[in-house]
C-alpha positions as CSV (number, residue, x, y, z in Angstrom):
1,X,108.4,109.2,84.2
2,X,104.5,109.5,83.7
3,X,103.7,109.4,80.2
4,X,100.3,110.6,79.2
5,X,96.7,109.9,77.4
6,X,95.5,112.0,74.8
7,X,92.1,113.8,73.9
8,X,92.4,115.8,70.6
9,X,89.2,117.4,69.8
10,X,89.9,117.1,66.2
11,X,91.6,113.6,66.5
12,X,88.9,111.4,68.0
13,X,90.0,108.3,66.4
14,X,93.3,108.1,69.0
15,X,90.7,108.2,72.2
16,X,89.9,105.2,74.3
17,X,85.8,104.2,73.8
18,X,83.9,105.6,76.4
19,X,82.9,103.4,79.5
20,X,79.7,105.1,81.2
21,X,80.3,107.3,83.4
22,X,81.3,106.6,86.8
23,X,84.1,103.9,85.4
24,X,86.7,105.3,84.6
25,X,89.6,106.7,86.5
26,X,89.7,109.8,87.7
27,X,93.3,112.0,86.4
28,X,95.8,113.0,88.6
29,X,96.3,116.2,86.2
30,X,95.6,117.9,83.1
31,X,97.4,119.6,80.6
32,X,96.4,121.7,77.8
33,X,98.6,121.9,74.5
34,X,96.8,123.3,71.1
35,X,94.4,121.8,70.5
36,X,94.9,118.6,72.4
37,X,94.3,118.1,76.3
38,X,96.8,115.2,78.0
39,X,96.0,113.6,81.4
40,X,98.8,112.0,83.6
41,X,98.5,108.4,83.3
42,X,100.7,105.2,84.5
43,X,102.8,103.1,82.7
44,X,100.5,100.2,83.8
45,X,97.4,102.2,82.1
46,X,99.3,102.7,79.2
47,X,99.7,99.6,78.4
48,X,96.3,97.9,79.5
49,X,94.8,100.7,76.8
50,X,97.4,99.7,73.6
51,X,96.8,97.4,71.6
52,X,100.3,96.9,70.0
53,X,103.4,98.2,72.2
54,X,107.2,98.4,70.2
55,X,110.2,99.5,69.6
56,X,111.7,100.1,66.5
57,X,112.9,102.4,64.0
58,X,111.4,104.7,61.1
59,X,112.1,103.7,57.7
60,X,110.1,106.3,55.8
61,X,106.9,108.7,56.4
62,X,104.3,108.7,53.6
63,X,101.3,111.2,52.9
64,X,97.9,108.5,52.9
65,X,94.3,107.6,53.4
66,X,92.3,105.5,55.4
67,X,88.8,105.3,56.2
68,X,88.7,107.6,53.5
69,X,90.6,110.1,55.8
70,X,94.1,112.0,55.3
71,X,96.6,110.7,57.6
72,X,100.5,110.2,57.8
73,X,102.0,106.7,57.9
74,X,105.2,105.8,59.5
75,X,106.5,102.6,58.3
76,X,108.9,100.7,60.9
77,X,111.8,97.9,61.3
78,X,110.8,96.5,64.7
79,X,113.0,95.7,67.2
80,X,111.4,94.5,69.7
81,X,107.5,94.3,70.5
82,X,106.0,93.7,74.3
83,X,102.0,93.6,73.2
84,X,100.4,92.2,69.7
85,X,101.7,91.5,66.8
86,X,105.1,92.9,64.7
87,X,103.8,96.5,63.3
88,X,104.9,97.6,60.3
89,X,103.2,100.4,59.5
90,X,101.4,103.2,62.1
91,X,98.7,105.8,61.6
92,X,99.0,109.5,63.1
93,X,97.2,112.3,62.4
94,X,98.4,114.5,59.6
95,X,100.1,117.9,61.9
96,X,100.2,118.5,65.2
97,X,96.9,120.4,65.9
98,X,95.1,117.1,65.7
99,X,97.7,115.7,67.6
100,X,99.7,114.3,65.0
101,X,103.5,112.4,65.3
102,X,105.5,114.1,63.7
103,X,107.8,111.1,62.9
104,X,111.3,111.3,61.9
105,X,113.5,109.1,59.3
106,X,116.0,107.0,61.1
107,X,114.6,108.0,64.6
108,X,113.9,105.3,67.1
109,X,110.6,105.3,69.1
110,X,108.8,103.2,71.2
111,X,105.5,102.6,70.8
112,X,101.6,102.2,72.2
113,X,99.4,101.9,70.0
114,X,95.8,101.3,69.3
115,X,93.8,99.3,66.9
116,X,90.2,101.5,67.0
117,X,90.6,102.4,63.5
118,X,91.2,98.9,62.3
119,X,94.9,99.9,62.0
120,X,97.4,100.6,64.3
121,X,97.5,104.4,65.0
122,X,98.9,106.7,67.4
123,X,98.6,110.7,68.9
124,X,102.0,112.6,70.0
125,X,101.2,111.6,73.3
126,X,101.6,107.9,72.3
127,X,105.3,107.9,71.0
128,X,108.1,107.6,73.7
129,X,111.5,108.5,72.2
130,X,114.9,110.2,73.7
131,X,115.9,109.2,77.4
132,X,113.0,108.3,78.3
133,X,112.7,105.5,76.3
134,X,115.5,103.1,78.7
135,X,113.4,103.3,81.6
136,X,110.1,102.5,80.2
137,X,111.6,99.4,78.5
138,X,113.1,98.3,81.6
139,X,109.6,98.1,82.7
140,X,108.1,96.4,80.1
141,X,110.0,93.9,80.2
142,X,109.4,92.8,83.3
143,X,105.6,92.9,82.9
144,X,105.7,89.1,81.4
145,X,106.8,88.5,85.1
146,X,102.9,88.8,86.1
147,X,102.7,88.1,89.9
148,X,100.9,85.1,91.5
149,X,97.5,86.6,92.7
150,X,96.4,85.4,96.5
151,X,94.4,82.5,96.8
152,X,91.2,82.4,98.3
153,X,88.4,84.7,97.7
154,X,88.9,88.3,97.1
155,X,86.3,91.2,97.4
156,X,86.1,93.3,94.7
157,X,83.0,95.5,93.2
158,X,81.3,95.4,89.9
159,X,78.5,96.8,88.1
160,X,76.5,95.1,86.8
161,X,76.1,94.9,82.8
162,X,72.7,93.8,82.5
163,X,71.9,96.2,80.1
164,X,75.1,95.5,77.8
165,X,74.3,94.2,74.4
166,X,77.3,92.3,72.5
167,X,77.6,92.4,68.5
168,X,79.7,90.4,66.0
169,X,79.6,92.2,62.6
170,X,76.6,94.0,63.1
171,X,74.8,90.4,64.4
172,X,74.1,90.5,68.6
173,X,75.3,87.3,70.1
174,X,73.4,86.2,73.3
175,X,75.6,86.7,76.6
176,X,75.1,84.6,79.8
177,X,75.3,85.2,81.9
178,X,75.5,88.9,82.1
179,X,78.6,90.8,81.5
180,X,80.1,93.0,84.4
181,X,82.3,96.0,84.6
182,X,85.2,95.9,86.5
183,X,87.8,99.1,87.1
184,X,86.9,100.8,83.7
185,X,86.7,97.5,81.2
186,X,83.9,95.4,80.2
187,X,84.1,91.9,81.6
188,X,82.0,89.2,80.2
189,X,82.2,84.7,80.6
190,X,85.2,83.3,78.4
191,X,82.0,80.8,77.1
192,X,81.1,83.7,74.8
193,X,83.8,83.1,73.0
194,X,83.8,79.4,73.5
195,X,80.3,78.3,72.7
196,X,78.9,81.4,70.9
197,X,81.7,81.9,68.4
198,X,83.3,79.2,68.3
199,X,86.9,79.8,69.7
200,X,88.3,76.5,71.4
201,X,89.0,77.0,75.3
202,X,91.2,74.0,76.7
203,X,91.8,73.6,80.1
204,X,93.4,71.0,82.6
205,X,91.0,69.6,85.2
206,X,92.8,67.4,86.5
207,X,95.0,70.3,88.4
208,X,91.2,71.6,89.7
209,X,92.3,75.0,87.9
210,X,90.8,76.9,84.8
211,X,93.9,76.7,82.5
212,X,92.3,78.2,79.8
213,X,93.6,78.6,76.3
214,X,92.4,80.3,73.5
215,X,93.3,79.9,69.8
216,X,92.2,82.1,67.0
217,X,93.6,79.8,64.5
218,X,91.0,76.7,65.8
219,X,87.6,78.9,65.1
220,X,85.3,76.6,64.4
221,X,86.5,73.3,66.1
222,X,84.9,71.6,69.2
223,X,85.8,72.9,72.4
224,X,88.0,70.2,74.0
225,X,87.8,68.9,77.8
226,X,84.7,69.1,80.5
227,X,82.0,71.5,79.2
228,X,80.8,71.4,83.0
229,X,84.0,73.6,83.5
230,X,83.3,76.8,82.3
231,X,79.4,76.8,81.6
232,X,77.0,78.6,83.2
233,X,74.6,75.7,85.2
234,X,71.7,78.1,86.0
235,X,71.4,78.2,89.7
236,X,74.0,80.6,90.6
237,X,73.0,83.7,91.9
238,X,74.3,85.3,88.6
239,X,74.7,89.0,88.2
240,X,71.9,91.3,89.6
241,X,69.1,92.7,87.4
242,X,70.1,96.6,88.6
243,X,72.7,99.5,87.9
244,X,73.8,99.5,91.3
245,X,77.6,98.4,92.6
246,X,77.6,95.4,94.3
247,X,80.0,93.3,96.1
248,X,81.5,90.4,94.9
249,X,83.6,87.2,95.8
250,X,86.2,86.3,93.3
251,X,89.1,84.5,92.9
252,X,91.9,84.8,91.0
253,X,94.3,81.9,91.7
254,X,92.4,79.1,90.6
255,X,92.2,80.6,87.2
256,X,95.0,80.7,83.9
257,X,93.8,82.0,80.4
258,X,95.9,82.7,77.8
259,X,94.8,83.6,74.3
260,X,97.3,82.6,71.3
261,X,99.8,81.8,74.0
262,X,99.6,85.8,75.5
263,X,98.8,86.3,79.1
264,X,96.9,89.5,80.4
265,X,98.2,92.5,82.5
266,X,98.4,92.5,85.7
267,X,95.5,95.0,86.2
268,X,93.0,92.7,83.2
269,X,93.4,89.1,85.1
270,X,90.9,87.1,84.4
271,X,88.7,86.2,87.4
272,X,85.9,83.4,88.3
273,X,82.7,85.1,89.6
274,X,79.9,82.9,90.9
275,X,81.0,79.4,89.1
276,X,81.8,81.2,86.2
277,X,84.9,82.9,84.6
278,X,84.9,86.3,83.5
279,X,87.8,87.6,81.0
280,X,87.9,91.5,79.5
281,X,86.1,91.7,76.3
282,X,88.2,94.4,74.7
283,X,91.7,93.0,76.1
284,X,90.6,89.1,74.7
285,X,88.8,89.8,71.6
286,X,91.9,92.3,70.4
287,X,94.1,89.1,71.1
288,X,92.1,87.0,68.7
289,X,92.1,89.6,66.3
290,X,88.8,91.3,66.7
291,X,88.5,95.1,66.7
292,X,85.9,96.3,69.6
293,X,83.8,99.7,69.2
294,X,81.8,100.9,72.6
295,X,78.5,102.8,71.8
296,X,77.6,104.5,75.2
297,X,74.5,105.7,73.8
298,X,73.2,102.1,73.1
299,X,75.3,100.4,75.5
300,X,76.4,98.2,72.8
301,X,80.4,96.4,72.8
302,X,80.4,96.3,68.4
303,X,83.0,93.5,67.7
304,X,84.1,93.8,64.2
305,X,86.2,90.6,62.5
306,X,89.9,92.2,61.1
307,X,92.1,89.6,60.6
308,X,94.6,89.8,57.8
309,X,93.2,88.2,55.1
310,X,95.5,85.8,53.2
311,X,96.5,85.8,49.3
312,X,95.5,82.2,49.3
313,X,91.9,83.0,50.2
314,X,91.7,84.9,46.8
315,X,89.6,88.3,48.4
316,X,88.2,90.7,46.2
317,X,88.4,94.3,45.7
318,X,85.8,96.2,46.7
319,X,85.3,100.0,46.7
320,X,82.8,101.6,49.5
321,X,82.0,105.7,49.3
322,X,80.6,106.3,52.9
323,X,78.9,109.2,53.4
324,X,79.9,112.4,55.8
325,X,76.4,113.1,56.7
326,X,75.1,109.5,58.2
327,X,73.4,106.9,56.3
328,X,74.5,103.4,54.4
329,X,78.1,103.2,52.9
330,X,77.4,102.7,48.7
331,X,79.4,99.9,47.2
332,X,80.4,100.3,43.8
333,X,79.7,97.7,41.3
334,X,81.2,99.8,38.3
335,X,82.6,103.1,37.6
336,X,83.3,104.0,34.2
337,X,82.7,107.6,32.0
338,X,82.0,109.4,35.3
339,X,79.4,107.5,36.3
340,X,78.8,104.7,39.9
341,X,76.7,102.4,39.3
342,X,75.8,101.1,43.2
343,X,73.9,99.7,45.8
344,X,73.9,100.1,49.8
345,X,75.9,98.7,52.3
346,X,73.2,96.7,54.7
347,X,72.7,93.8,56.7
348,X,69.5,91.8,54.8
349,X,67.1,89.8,57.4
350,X,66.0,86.8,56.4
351,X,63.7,86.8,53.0
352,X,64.2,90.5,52.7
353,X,65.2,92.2,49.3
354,X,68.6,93.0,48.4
355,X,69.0,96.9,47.6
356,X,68.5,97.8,44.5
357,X,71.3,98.8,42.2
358,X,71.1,102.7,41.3
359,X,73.2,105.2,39.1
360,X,75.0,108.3,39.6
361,X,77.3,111.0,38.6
362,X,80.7,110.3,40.6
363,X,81.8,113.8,40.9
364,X,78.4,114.6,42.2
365,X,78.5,111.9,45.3
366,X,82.3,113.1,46.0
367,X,82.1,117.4,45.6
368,X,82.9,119.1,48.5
369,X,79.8,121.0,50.4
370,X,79.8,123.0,53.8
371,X,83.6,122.1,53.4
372,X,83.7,118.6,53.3
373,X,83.0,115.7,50.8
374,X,79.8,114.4,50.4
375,X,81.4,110.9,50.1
376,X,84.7,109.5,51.1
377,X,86.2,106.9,49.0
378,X,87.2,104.0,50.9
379,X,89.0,100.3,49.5
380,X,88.7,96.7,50.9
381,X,89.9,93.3,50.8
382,X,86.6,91.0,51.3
383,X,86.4,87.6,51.8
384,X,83.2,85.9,52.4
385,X,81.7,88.2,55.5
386,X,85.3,89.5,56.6
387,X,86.8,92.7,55.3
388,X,90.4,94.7,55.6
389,X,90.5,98.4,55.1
390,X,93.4,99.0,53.0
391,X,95.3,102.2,53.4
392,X,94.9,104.8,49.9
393,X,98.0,106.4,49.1
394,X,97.8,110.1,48.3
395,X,98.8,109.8,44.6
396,X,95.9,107.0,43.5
397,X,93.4,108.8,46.3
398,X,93.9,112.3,44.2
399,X,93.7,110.3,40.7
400,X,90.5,108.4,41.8
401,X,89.5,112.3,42.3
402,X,90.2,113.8,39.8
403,X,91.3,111.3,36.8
404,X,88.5,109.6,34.9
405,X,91.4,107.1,33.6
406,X,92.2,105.8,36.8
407,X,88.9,105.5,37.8
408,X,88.5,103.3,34.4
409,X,91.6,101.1,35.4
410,X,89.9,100.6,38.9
411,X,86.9,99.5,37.4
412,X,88.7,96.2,35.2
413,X,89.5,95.4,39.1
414,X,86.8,95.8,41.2
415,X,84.7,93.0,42.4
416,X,87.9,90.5,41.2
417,X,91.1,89.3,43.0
418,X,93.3,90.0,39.8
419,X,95.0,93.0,41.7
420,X,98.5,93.2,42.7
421,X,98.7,92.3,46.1
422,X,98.9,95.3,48.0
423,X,102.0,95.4,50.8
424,X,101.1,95.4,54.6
425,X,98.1,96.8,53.4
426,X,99.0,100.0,51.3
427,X,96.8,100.2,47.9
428,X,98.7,102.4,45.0
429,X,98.3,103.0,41.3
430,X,100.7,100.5,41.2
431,X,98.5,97.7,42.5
432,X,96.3,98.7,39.5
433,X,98.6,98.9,36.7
């Protein structure tokens, strides 16, 4: 059975980010349900799109926040997962007209999930449960049985991504050569990650293949082996300077990567392209832990550092209020007898001045105008430059409204690691007591 993708009109976080037009696949049919539309999609899609796929069961279902946001939160015993990491916990909107799970205790479900929000999260249309959840496992696990592609050169055709800009928290990291689109996902060389930020690639040349391996846990260390292997040498003919298809000779058997030990679907194999190989930014950077935003308008792949932060590493609290009507999130340096005391959120350039710190009345920067908040509060883990959203629950989120003595507590904590650790990632007044 065909299981389907979602667009909720009111649930944009579940979508897939945009490709530009002309890349992605075209539906076999559409549905309409509510508020949500669903498009017949393959099991092979479904999973080339997820970022976590499992089966397990529902331990509870709890009322939260995140990114400031109400959602519901299904924590799960895992059974058994085919794609990323163990999940614990998953996002869904909070009813069904935005597409919403309505998640049941004791039930078992399988799973595909995405990580756009920084957390795993998932639209009704994501959630497998009942008969047909046999068959689709039966598939799954076979897909670590990924077939032998033919040797030789293949003809396949790509766009050219000459206009594609690549960031790294907020910083854009030079890319050559250029990155190409391929069916409807982003392809760029494996040396961005090698050389530019620092992931070690290992390969085996005496075998004359590109056995390839990744590890998140090495950032920072030498590549090993031949650098010859995988770097661009500035003669090849490269990637044309246009916006026009083109034709192009690749192969596919002469080339293994695996990141953290992971191999890629069938339909995401890497491929070498002109002397160099090309790997799928979203599919490899989500393996190493690195959450990727597209901006069509700017043609810009926004890759954003979220791995857990560890206890050891001693991360601070810090609270962000990020605004409904554009601009700089605020981070609070104190809060205390209703008032913020503040500063923006930014990226400095070199030698320019920090924001200024500035002072307000909290309940004016959170009341509700035109129906909404002016300003969402958000928490975070930060170490250094990296940061985890933590999910609110809806007790301390409506105190932090509405109680001037829980705001007080917050403030002895904020800026400091003497917190109680917070569990997979959910904050509560207990984590402040």
């Amino acid at each position: 059975m065909k299981k389907t993708m979602i667009t909720c009109l009111t649930a944009a976080m579940i979508g897939l980010a945009a490709i530009p037009a002309g890349f992605t696949a075209v539906p076999q049919k559409t549905y309409a349900s509510g508020l949500c539309t669903k498009e017949a999609t393959t099991p092979e899609y479904d999973y080339m799109v997820a970022s976590n796929v499992f089966y397990g069961t529902v331990t509870k279902v709890d009322d939260v926040y995140f990114d400031g946001k109400p959602y519901r939160m299904a924590t799960f015993v895992s059974d058994k997962s085919f794609k990323g990491d163990f999940v614990h916990t998953v996002l869904t909107a909070p009813d069904s007209t935005q597409c919403g799970v309505t998640f049941e205790m004791g039930h078992n479900y399988l799973v595909y999930a995405n990580n756009r929000l920084g957390h795993p999260a998932v639209s009704e249309f994501d959630v497998l449960q009942g008969d047909e959840i046999k068959e689709r496992i039966a598939w799954l696990e076979n897909m670590n049985m990924v077939p032998t592609p033919p040797a030789g050169e293949q003809y396949i055709t790509l766009y050219p991504g000459t206009d594609v800009s690549v960031a790294l928290n907020g910083s854009i990291l030079p890319v050559s050569p250029a990155p190409v689109y391929f069916e409807n996902s982003l392809y760029v060389p494996t040396t961005l990650f090698r050389d530019v930020l620092g992931y070690v690639t290992v390969w085996n040349s005496e075998t004359g293949r590109y056995d390839i391996l990744l590890k998140s846990d090495w950032a920072g260390i030498a590549a090993k082996g031949d650098p010859a292997q995988s770097q661009f040498n500035g003669s090849s003919i490269g990637v044309p300077a246009s916006s026009e298809p083109f034709t192009a000779p690749v192969t596919y058997s002469d080339v293994t990567v695996k990141v953290d030990g992971r191999i890629y679907a069938p339909e995401n194999q890497p491929f070498k392209y002109d002397g160099v190989v090309y790997v799928p930014l979203r599919d490899t950077a989500e393996k190493l832990g690195l959450k990727v935003n597209w901006i069509k308008d700017m043609k810009l792949a926004q890759m954003k550092d979220i791995r857990p932060i560890d206890p050891l590493e001693r991360p601070v609290l810090t609270m962000k209020l990020s605004s409904n009507t554009g601009g700089h999130d605020l981070i609070v340096d104190r809060v205390n007898d209703g008032q913020v005391v503040y500063h923006e959120d930014r990226i400095l350039n070199y030698g320019s001045t920090p924001p200024a710190q500035q002072t307000a009345s909290f309940s004016e920067l959170i009341k509700e105008t035109d129906g909404g908040q002016n300003y969402r509060v958000r928490l975070f883990l930060q170490h250094d430059e990296r940061e985890n959203e933590l999910i609110i629950t809806d007790k301390l989120m409506k105190s932090l409204l509405t109680d001037p003595a829980v705001r007080t507590k917050m403030n002895f904590v904020l800026g400091h690691d003497f917190f109680n650790w917070p569990t997979y990632g959910v904050f509560s007044t207990a984590n402040v007591d």
